[in-house]
C-alpha positions in Angstrom: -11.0 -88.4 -46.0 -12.9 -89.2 -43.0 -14.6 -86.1 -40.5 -13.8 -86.7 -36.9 -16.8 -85.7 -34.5 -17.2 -85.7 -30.8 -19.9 -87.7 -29.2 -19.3 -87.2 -25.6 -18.0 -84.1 -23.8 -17.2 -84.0 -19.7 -15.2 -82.5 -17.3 -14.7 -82.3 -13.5 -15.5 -79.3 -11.9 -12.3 -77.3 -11.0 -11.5 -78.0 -7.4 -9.3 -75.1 -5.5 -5.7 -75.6 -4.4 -5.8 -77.7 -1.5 -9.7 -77.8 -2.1 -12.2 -80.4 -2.7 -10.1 -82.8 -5.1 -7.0 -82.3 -3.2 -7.3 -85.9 -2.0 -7.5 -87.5 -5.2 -5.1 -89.3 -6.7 -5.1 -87.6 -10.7 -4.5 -91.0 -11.9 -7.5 -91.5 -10.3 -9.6 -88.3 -11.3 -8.6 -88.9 -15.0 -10.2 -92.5 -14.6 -13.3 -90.9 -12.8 -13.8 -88.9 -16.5 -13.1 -91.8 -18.7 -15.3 -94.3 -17.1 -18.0 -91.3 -17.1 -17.2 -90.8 -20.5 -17.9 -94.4 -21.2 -21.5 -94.2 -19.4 -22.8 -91.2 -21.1 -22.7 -93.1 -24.6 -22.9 -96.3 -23.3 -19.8 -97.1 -24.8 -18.4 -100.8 -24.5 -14.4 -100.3 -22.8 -13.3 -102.4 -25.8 -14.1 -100.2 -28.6 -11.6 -97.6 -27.4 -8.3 -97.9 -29.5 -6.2 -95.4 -27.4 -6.3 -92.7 -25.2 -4.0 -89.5 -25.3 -4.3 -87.4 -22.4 -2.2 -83.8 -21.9 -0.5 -83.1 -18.3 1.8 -80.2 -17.7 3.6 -81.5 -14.5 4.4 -84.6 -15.7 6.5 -85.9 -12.6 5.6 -87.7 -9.5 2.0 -89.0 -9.4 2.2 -87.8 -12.9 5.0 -89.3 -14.2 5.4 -92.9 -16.2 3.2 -92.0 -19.3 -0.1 -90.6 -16.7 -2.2 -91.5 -19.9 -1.4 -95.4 -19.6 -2.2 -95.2 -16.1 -5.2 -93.4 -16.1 -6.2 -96.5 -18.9 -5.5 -98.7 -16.1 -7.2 -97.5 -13.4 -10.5 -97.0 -15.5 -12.8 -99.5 -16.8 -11.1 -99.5 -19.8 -9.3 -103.3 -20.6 -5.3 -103.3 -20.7 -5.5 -103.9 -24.1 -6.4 -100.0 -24.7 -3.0 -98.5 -25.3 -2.2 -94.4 -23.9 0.4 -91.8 -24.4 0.7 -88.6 -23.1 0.8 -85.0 -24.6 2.8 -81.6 -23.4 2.2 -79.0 -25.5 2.4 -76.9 -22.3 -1.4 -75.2 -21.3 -2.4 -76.4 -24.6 -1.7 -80.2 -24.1 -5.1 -81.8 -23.6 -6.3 -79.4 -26.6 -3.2 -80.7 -28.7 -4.5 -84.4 -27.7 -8.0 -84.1 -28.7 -6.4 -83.1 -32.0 -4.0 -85.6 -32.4 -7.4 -87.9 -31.7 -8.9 -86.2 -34.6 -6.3 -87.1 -36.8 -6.2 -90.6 -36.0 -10.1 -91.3 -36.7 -9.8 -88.9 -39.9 -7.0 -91.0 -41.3 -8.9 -94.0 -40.3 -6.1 -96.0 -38.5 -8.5 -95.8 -35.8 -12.3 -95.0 -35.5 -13.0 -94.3 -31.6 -10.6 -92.5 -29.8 -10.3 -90.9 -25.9 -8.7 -87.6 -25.8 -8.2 -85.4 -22.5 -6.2 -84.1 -19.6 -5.9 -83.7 -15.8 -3.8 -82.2 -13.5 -3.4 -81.6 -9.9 -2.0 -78.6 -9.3 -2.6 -79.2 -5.4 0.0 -82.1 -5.3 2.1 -81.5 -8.4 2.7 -78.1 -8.3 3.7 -75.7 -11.2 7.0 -75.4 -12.1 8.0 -78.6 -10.2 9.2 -80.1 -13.1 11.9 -77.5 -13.9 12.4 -76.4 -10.1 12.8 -79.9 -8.7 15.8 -81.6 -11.0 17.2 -77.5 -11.2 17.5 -77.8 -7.0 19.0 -81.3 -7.1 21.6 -80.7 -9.7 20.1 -82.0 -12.7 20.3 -78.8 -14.7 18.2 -76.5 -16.5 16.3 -76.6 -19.6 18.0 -72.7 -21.0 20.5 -75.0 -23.0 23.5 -73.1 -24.5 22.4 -72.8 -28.2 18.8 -71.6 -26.0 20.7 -68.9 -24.2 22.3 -67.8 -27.1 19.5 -67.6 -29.7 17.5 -65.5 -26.4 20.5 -64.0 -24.2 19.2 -62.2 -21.2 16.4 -63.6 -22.0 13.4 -65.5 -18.9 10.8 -67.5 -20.5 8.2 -66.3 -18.2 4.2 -66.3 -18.3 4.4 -63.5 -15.7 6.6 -61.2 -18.4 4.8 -62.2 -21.1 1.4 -61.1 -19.9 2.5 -57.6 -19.0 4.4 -57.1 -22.3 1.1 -58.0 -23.9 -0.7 -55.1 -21.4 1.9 -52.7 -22.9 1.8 -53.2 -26.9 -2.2 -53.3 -26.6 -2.6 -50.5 -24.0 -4.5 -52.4 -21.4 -5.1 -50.1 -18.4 -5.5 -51.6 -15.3 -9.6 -50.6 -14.7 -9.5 -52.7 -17.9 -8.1 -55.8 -16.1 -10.0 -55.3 -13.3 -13.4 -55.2 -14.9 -12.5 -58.3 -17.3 -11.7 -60.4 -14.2 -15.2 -59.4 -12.4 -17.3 -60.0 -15.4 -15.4 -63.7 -16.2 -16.8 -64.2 -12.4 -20.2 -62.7 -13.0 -20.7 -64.7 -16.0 -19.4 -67.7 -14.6 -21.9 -67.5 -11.2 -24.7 -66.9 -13.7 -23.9 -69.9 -15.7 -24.0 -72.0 -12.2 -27.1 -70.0 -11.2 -29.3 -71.6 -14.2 -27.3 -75.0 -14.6 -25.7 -74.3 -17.6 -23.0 -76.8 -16.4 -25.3 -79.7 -15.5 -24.2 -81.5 -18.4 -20.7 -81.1 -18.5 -19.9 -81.9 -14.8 -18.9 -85.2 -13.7 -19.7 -85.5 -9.8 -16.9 -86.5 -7.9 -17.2 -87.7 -4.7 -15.2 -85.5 -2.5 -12.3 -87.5 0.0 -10.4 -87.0 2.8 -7.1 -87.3 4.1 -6.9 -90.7 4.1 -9.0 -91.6 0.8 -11.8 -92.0 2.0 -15.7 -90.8 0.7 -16.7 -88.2 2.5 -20.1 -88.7 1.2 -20.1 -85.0 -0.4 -20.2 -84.4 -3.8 -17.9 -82.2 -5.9 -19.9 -80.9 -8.8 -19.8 -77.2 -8.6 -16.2 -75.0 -9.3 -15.0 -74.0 -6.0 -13.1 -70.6 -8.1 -16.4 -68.9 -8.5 -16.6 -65.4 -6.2 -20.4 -65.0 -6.0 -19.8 -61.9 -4.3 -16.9 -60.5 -6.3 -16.8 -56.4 -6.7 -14.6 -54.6 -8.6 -13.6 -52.8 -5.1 -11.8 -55.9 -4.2 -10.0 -56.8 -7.4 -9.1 -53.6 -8.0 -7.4 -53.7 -4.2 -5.4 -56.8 -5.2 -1.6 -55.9 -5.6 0.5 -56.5 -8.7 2.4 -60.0 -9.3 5.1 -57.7 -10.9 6.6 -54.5 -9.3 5.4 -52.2 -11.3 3.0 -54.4 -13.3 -0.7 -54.3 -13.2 -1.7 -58.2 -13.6 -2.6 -59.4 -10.2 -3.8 -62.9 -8.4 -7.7 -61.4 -8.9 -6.7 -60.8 -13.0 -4.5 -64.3 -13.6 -5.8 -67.8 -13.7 -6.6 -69.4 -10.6 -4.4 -72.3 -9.3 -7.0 -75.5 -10.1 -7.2 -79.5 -9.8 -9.4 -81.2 -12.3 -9.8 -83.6 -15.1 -11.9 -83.5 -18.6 -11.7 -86.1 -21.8 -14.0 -86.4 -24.8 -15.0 -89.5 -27.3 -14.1 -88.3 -31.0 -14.6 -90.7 -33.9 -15.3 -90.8 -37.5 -18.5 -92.1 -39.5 -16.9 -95.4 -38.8 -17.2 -95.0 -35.4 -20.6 -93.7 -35.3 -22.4 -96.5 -36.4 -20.2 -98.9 -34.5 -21.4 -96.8 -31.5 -24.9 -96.1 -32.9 -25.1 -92.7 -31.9 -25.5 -89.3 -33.2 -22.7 -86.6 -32.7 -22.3 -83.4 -30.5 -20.1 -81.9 -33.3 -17.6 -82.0 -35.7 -14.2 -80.8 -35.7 -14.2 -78.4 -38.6 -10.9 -77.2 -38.3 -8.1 -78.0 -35.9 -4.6 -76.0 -36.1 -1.3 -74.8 -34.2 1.3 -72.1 -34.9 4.3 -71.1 -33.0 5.0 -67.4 -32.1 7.2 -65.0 -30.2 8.2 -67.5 -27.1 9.3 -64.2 -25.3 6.2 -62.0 -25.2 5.1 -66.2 -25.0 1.3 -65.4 -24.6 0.2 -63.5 -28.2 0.1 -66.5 -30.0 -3.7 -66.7 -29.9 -4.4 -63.9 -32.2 -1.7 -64.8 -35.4 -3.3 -68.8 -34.5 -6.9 -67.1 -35.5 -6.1 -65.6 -38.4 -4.3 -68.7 -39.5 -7.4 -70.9 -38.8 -10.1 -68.9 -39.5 -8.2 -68.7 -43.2 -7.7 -71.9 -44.0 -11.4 -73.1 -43.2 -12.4 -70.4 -45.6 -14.5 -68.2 -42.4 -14.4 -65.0 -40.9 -14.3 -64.0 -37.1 -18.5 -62.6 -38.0 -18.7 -66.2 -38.5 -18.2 -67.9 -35.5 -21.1 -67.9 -33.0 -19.1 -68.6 -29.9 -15.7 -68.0 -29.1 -13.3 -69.3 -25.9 -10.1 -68.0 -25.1 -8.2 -69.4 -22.2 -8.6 -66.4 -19.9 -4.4 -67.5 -18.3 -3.9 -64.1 -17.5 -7.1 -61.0 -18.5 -4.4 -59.5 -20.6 -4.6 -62.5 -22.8 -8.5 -62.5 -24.1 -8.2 -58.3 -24.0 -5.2 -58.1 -26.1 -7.2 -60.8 -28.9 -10.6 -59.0 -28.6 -8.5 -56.0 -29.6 -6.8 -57.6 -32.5 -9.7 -58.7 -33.8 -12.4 -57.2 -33.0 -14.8 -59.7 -32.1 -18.2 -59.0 -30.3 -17.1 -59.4 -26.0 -20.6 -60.7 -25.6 -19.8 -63.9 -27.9 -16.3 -64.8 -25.9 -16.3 -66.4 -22.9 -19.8 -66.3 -22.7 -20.0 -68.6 -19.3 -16.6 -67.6 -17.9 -13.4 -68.6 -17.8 -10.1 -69.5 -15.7 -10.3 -66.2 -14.0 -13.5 -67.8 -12.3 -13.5 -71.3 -13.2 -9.7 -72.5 -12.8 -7.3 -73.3 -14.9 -6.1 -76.8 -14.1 -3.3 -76.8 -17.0 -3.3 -80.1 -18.8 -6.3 -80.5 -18.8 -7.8 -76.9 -19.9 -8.0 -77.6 -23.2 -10.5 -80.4 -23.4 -12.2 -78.7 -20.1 -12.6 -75.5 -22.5 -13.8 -77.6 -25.4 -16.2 -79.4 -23.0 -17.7 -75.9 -22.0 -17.7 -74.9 -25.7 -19.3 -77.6 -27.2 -22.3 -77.7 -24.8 -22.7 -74.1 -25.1 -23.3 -74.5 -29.2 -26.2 -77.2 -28.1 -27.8 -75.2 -25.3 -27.8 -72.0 -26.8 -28.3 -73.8 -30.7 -25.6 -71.9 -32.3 -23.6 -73.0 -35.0 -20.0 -72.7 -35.3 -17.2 -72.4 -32.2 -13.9 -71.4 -31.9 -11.3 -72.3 -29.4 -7.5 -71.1 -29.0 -5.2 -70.9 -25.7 -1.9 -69.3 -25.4 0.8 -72.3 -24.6 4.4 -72.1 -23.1 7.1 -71.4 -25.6 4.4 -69.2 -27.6 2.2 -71.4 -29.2 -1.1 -71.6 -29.6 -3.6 -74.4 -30.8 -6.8 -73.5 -32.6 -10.4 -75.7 -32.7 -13.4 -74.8 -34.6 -16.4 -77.3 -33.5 -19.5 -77.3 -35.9 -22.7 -78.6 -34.2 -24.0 -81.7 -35.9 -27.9 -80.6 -34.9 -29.7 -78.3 -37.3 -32.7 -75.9 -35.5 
């Protein structure tokens, strides 16, 4: 069987809601990152054999397979067919993998994989609130509501049930959210995004350049204390998750170039990684964001490793419960998760998180010349996808 391996790696940097990409089109942002993608390996459009790209929200300027549009508004020729993934948080994670399995089969040998999403104009929830307010039901089907009576789906729920079964006090929360920004204005203050970042040039109103370049996250507080977090009310009465210790509300778009050996000498290039080991589970849809730890155990056993292992770790950081309750399931160093932020700070633009968190990972392992990462994010409807990226350089 063939390996798959990524050769190119890039993302946007997260743009706030209503912020510096709220103009853009995310059609148009996901072409941005796939003709960049294309430059930084000098990669002839014709050479691609498809593109799978996750989206969350996938109605109005993301509806109609967004995948085979973004195709079509790149550089890319029509001939370069798309579809488009929703495995909820984790659908742009679940699309680099399905890439992997395409080049590993060989039925292809050069495949795009990535994400985007605007939550500035396709908001969350739209896709259930919008056809729900206009009388075109409800997902909670009747064998649904009766398999889980009494029963919300909800990411808000399911991230203070995890603060109650791992004992997370709020001082906890609070000081997780503070050091994802710390960390993250540290990375920015010595570059260590520079070669991730795809400038954008930022637009206004009426589409046109500004003349301003977007290549910095706009969710970084610089001057963050744990004073003003700690100040921040719940989301929940009751709860202790607030707005300072969830996720921040992001627009952005990332993608990656994975092939097999194949590939690599059609392209004539040397690989960033390879994907060691690429997995998913289901869990508890309820409690919804625990998935993650049961999904590392479950990878880190079949490839044979141990958490002592893996040099770097990243943990979509959707709400601080989420990376506290799997530090303390499995005991992994804090120093090696995370290590240049995460959504707290950096956004979490949904679709496309998952290749935006592999994108941070995988430049990480060069930069820092460590071996062996690790990815996971929780998912709606309690899944979780697993990634473990080898670096192809030896130091």
């Amino acid at each position: 069987m063939n390996n798959a391996y990524v050769v190119a790696a890039l993302r946007t940097a997260g743009g706030r809601r209503g912020g510096l990409l709220a103009n853009w089109h995310p059609v148009d942002l996901g072409a941005q990152v796939i003709n960049a993608l294309l430059k930084e390996i000098d990669c002839p459009p014709d050479v691609i054999e498809d593109v799978i790209m996750g989206s969350v929200s996938q109605i109005g300027e993301q509806a109609m397979n967004v995948a085979r549009n973004i195709v079509l508004a790149s550089q890319l020729p029509e001939s370069v067919p798309a579809t488009s993934v929703d495995r909820q948080c984790g659908s742009s994670q679940q699309a680099l993998h399905f890439a992997a399995q395409a080049v590993m089969s060989g039925s292809m040998d050069v495949v795009v994989a990535g994400g985007v999403e605007s939550m500035t104009r396709t908001p969350m929830f739209s896709t259930t609130t919008l056809p729900q307010n206009n009388g075109m039901g409800h997902y909670m089907s009747p064998n649904l509501q009766k398999r889980y009576p009494n029963v919300e789906f909800s990411q808000f729920n399911g991230a203070e049930m995890l603060v109650k079964r791992y004992g997370l006090s709020r001082r906890e929360l609070d000081e997780f959210a503070l050091e994802s920004h710390r960390r993250a204005a540290e990375a920015h203050k010595h570059d260590a995004f520079k070669n991730e970042i795809v400038s954008i040039e930022v637009k206004d109103a009426l589409g046109n350049s500004t003349g301003e370049p977007h290549d910095a996250d706009q969710g970084i507080r610089f001057d963050a204390t744990i004073e003003g977090i700690a100040a921040v009310k719940p989301i929940l009465e009751n709860g202790k998750i607030t707005a300072a210790t969830a996720s921040q509300i992001c627009d952005g778009a990332s993608g990656v170039i994975v092939c097999n050996e194949k590939g690599l000498k059609r392209l004539g290039i040397e690989p960033l990684v390879r994907i060691r080991q690429m997995s998913v589970i289901g869990h508890d849809p309820v409690i919804m964001l625990e998935a993650p730890i049961p999904a590392t155990a479950h990878a880190l056993k079949k490839s044979n490793l141990s958490a002592v292992d893996i040099d770097l770790f990243e943990v979509n950081e959707a709400f601080a419960s989420v990376p506290l309750a799997w530090l303390s399931a499995t005991q992994v160093d804090p120093d090696k998760l995370n290590v240049h932020g995460g959504a707290i700070a950096l956004g979490h633009p949904l679709g496309s998180s998952g290749t935006k968190l592999a994108t941070t990972l995988i430049h990480a392992l060069k930069t820092k010349k460590m071996k062996l990462g690790l990815q996971t994010m929780c998912e709606g409807g309690g899944m979780a996808n697993v990634t473990i990226f080898e670096n192809c350089q030896t130091y």
